[in-house]
TORKOL-4160 file (C-alpha; in steps of 0.2 Angstrom, whole numbers, padded with zeros to 4 digits, m for minus):
221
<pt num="1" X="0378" Y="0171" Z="0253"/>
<pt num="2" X="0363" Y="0161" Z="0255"/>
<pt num="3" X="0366" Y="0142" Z="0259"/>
<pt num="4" X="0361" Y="0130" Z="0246"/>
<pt num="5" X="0350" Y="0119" Z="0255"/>
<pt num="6" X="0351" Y="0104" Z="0238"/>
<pt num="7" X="0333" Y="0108" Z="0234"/>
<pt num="8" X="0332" Y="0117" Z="0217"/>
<pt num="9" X="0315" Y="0120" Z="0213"/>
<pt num="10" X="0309" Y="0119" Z="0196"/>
<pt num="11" X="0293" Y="0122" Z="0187"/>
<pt num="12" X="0282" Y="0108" Z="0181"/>
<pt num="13" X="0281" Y="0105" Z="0163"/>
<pt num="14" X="0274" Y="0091" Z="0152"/>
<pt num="15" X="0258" Y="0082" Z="0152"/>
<pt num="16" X="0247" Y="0083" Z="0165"/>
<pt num="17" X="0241" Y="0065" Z="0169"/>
<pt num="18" X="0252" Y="0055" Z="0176"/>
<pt num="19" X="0265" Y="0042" Z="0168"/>
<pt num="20" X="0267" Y="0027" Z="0177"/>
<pt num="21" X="0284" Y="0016" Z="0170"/>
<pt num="22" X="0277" Y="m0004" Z="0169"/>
<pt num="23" X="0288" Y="m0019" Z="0176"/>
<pt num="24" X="0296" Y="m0018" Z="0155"/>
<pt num="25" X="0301" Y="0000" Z="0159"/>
<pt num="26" X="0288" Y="0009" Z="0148"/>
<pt num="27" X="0276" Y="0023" Z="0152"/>
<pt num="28" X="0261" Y="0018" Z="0156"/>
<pt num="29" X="0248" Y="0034" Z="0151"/>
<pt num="30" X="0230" Y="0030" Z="0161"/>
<pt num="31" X="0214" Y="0036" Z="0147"/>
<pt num="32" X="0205" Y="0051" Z="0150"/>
<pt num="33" X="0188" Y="0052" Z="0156"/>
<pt num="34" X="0175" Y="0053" Z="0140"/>
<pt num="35" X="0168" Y="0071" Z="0142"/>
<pt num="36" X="0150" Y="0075" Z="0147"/>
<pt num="37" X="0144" Y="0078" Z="0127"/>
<pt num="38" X="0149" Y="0058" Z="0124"/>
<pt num="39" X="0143" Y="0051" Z="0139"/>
<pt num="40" X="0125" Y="0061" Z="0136"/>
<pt num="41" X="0126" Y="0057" Z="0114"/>
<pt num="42" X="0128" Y="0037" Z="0121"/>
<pt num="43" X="0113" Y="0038" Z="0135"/>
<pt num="44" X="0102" Y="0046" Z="0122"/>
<pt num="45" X="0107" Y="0032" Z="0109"/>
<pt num="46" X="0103" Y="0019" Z="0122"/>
<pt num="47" X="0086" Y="0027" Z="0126"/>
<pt num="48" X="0081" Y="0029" Z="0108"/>
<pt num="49" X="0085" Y="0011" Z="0105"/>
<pt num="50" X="0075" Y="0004" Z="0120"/>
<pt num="51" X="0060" Y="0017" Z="0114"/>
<pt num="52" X="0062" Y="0009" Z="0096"/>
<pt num="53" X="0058" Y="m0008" Z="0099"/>
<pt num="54" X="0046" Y="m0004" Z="0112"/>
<pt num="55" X="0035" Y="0002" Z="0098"/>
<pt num="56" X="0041" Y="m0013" Z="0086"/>
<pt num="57" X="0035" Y="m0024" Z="0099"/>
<pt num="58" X="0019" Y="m0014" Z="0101"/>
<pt num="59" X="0015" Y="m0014" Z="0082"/>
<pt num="60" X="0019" Y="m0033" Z="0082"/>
<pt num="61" X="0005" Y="m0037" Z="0095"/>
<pt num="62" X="m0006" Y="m0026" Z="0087"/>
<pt num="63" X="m0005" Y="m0033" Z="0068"/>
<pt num="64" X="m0007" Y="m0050" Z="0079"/>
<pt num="65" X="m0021" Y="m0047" Z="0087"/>
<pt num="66" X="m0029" Y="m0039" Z="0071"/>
<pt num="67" X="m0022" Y="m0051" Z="0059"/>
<pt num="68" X="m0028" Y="m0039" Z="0044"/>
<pt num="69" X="m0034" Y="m0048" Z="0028"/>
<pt num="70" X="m0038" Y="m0041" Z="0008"/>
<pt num="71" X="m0057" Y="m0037" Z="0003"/>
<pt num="72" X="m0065" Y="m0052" Z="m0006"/>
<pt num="73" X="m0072" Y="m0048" Z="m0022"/>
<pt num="74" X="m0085" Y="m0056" Z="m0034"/>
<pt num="75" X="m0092" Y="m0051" Z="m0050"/>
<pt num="76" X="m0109" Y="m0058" Z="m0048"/>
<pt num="77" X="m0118" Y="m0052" Z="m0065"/>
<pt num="78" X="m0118" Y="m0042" Z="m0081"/>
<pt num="79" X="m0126" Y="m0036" Z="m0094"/>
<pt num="80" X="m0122" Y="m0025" Z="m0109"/>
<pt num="81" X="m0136" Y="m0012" Z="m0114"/>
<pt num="82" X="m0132" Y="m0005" Z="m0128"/>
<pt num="83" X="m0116" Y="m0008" Z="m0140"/>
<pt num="84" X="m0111" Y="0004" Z="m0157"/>
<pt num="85" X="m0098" Y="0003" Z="m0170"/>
<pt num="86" X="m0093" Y="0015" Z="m0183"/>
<pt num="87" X="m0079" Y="0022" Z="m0194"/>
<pt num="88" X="m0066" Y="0016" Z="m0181"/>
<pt num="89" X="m0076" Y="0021" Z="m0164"/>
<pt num="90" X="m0087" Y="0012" Z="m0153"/>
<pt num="91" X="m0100" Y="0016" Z="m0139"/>
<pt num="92" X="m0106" Y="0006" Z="m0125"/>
<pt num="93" X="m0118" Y="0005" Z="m0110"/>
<pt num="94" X="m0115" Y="m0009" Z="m0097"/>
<pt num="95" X="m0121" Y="m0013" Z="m0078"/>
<pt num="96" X="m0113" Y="m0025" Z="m0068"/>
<pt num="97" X="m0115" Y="m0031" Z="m0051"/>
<pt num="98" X="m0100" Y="m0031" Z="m0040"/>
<pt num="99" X="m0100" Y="m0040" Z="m0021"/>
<pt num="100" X="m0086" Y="m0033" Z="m0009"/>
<pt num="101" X="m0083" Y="m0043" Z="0007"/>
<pt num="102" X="m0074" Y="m0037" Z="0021"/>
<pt num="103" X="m0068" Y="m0053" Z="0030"/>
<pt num="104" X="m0061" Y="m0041" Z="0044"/>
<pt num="105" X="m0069" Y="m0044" Z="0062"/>
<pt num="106" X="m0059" Y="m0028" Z="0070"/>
<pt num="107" X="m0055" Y="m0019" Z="0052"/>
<pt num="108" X="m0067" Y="m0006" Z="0045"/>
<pt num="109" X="m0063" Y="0002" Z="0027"/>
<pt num="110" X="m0065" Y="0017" Z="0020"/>
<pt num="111" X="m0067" Y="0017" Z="0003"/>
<pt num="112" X="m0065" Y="0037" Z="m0002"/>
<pt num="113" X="m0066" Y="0033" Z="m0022"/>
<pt num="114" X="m0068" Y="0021" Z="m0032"/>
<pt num="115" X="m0068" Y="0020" Z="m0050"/>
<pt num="116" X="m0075" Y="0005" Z="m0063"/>
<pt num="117" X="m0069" Y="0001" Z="m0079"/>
<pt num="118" X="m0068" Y="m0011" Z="m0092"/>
<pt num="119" X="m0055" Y="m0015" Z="m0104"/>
<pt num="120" X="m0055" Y="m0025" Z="m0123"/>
<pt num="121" X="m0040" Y="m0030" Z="m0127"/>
<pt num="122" X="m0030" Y="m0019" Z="m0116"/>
<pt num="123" X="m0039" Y="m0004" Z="m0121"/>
<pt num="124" X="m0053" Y="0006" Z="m0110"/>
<pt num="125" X="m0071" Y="0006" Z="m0118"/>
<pt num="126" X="m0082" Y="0014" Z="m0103"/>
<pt num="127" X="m0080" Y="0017" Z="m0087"/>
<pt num="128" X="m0089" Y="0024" Z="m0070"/>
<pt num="129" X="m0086" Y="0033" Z="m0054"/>
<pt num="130" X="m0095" Y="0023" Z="m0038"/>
<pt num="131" X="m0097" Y="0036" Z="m0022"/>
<pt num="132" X="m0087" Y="0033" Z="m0007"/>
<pt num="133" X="m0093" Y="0023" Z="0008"/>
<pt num="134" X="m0087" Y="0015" Z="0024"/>
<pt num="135" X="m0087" Y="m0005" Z="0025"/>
<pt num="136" X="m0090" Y="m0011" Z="0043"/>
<pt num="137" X="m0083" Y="m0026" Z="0049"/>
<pt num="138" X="m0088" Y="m0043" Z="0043"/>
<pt num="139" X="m0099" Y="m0036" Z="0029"/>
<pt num="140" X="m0103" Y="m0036" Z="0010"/>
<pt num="141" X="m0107" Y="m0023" Z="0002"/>
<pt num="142" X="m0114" Y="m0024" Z="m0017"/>
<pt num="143" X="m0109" Y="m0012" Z="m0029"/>
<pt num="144" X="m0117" Y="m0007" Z="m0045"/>
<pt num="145" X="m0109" Y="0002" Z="m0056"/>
<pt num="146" X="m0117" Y="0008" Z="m0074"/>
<pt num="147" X="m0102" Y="0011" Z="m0085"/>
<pt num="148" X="m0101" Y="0020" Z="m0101"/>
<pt num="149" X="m0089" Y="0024" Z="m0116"/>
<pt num="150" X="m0096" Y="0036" Z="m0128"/>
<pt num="151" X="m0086" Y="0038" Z="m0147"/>
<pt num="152" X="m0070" Y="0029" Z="m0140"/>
<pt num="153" X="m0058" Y="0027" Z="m0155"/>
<pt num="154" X="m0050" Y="0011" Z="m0157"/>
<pt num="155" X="m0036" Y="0006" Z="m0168"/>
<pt num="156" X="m0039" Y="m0003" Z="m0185"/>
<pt num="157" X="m0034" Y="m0021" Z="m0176"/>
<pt num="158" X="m0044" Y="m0017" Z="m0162"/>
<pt num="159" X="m0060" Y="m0013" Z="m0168"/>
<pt num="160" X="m0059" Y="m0026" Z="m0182"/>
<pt num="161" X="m0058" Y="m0040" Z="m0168"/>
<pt num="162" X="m0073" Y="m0032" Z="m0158"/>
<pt num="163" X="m0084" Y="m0031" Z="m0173"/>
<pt num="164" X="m0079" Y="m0049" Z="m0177"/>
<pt num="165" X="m0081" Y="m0053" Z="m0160"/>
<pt num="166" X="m0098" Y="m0046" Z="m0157"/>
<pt num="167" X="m0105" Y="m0053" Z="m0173"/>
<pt num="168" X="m0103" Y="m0070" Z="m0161"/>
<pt num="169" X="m0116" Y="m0062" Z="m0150"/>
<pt num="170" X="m0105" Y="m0061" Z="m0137"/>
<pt num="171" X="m0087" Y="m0050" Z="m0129"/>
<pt num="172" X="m0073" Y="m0058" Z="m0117"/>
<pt num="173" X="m0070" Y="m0040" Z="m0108"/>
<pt num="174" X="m0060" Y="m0039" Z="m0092"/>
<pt num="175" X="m0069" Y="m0029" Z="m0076"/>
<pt num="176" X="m0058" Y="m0018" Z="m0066"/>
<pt num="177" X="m0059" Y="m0009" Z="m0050"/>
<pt num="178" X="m0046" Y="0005" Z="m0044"/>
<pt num="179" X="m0050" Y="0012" Z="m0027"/>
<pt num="180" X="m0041" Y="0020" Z="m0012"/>
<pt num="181" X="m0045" Y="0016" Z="0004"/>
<pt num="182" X="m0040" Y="0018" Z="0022"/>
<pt num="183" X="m0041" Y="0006" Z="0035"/>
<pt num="184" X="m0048" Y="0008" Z="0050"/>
<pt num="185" X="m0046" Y="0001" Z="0070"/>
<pt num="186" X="m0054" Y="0006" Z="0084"/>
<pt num="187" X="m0048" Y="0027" Z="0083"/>
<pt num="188" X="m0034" Y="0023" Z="0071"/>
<pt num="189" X="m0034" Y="0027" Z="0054"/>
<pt num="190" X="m0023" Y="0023" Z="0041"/>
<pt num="191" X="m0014" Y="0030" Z="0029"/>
<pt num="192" X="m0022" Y="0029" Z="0010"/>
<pt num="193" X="m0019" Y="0012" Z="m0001"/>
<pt num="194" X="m0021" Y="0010" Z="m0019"/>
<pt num="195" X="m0032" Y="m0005" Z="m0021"/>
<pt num="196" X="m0035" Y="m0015" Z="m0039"/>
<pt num="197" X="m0047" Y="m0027" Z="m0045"/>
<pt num="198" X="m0046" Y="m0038" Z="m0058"/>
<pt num="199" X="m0061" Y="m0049" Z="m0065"/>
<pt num="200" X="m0055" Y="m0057" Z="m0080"/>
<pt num="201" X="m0059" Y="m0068" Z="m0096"/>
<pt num="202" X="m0077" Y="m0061" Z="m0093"/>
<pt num="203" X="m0088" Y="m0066" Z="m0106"/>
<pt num="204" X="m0104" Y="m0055" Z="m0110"/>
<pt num="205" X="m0119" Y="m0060" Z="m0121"/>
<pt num="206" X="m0124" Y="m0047" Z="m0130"/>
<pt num="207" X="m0141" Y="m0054" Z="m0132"/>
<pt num="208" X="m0145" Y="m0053" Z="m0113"/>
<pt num="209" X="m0154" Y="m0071" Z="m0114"/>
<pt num="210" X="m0138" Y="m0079" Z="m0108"/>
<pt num="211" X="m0132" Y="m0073" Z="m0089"/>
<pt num="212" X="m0116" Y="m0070" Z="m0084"/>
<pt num="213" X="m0108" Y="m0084" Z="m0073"/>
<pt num="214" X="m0101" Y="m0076" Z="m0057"/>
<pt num="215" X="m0082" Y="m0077" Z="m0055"/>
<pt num="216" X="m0071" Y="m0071" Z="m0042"/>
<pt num="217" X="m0060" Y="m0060" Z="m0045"/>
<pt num="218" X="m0041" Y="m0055" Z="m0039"/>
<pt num="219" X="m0035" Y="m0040" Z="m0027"/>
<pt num="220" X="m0020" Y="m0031" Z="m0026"/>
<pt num="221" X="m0010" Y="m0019" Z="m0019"/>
C-alpha cells in the first residue's frame, strides 16, 4: 500500500482571477482589462473629436478673417411702357434700373439666375429673367431688367383697384428679385443660396414726366 504523504491533489475549479478577502472578510475581485475592440472604439472617438474642433477652429478663423456681408441693393429708376385693361386682364411693359453692390473685399458671387418680378397687391403682373454673371469683389453691378405680363387675369377686386388706381396717373407696385448664388473665396466655392429682394411701396407714374425716387431695398435669405 502506497503511503499517504497528506497532500491530496485536487483540480482547480472556479473563476480564474483571483479573490483577495479585504481586512472586513469579503472577496475582493480585481476588474478585467477592457479588451482591444474597446480600448481602439475609445482612441478613434478621441481622435475624431480632436479632428472635429480642429476644423471648427479652422472655419471660425476663416469667417473672421472674411467677415462675409449681404449684397446691397437699390432701385434706382422706373418706368412703365405700356399699361392695358380689359374684361378682367391686364398687360404691361416696365424697365427698371436695379444697382447691386457687393461690399465684400475677399467675397466674389456668383449669381447663376436671377429672376425680376413685380407684384400688385400680392399678385404677379410681369416679370423677367436677367442672365447669370459673376460680381467681383468691392463692385456694383446695374441690372436692367425689362419685365412683362401679357393677358394676366386678375380677380374682380383686383382689377377694380388697378383701373381705379391707374385712373390717378400712377401704381404703388412692389419690385422683386429672386436669385441663387454662390459664394466665392479664393478656390472655395459654396454651396447655392436662395436670395430675395424686396423693393416696396414703389410708386410708378404712368405718365413718365415724374421719376421714380430711388429706394433702397431689403435682402434676404
Amino acid at each position: 500500500m502506497a503511503a499517504d504523504n497528506g497532500n491530496n491533489s485536487k483540480p482547480l475549479s472556479g473563476p480564474l482571477r483571483s479573490e483577495i478577502p479585504d481586512s472586513s472578510g469579503q472577496i475582493y475581485t480585481p476588474p478585467l482589462r477592457p479588451k482591444c475592440s474597446v480600448r481602439f472604439l475609445r482612441c478613434f472617438c478621441a481622435i475624431s473629436i480632436a479632428l472635429l474642433s480642429v476644423v471648427a477652429v479652422a472655419i471660425f478663423v476663416t469667417w473672421l478673417a472674411v467677415r462675409p456681408h449681404k449684397p446691397r441693393y437699390h432701385l434706382d429708376s422706373g418706368t412703365v411702357s405700356s399699361l392695358a385693361m380689359s374684361n378682367g386682364t391686364m398687360s404691361t411693359s416696365m424697365h427698371f434700373n436695379i444697382s447691386s453692390r457687393n461690399p465684400n473685399e475677399r467675397v466674389g458671387i456668383f449669381y447663376d439666375s436671377m429672376e425680376a418680378l413685380v407684384l400688385y397687391d400680392y399678385v404677379k403682373i410681369a416679370n423677367a429673367s436677367v442672365p447669370k454673371f459673376f460680381q467681383s469683389q468691392k463692385n456694383t453691378t446695374v441690372i436692367t431688367p425689362l419685365v412683362k405680363g401679357q393677358s394676366i387675369h386678375l380677380d374682380s377686386g383686383t382689377f377694380t383697384t388697378l383701373k381705379s388706381e391707374s385712373l390717378t396717373g400712377q401704381l404703388k407696385v412692389e419690385v422683386k428679385v429672386i436669385a441663387r448664388i454662390r459664394f466665392k473665396v479664393g478656390r472655395w466655392t459654396s454651396r447655392h443660396y436662395k436670395m430675395r429682394v424686396s423693393c416696396g411701396g414703389v410708386v410708378l407714374d404712368l405718365s413718365g414726366k415724374k421719376p421714380l425716387k430711388p429706394e433702397a431695398c431689403m435682402v434676404y435669405f
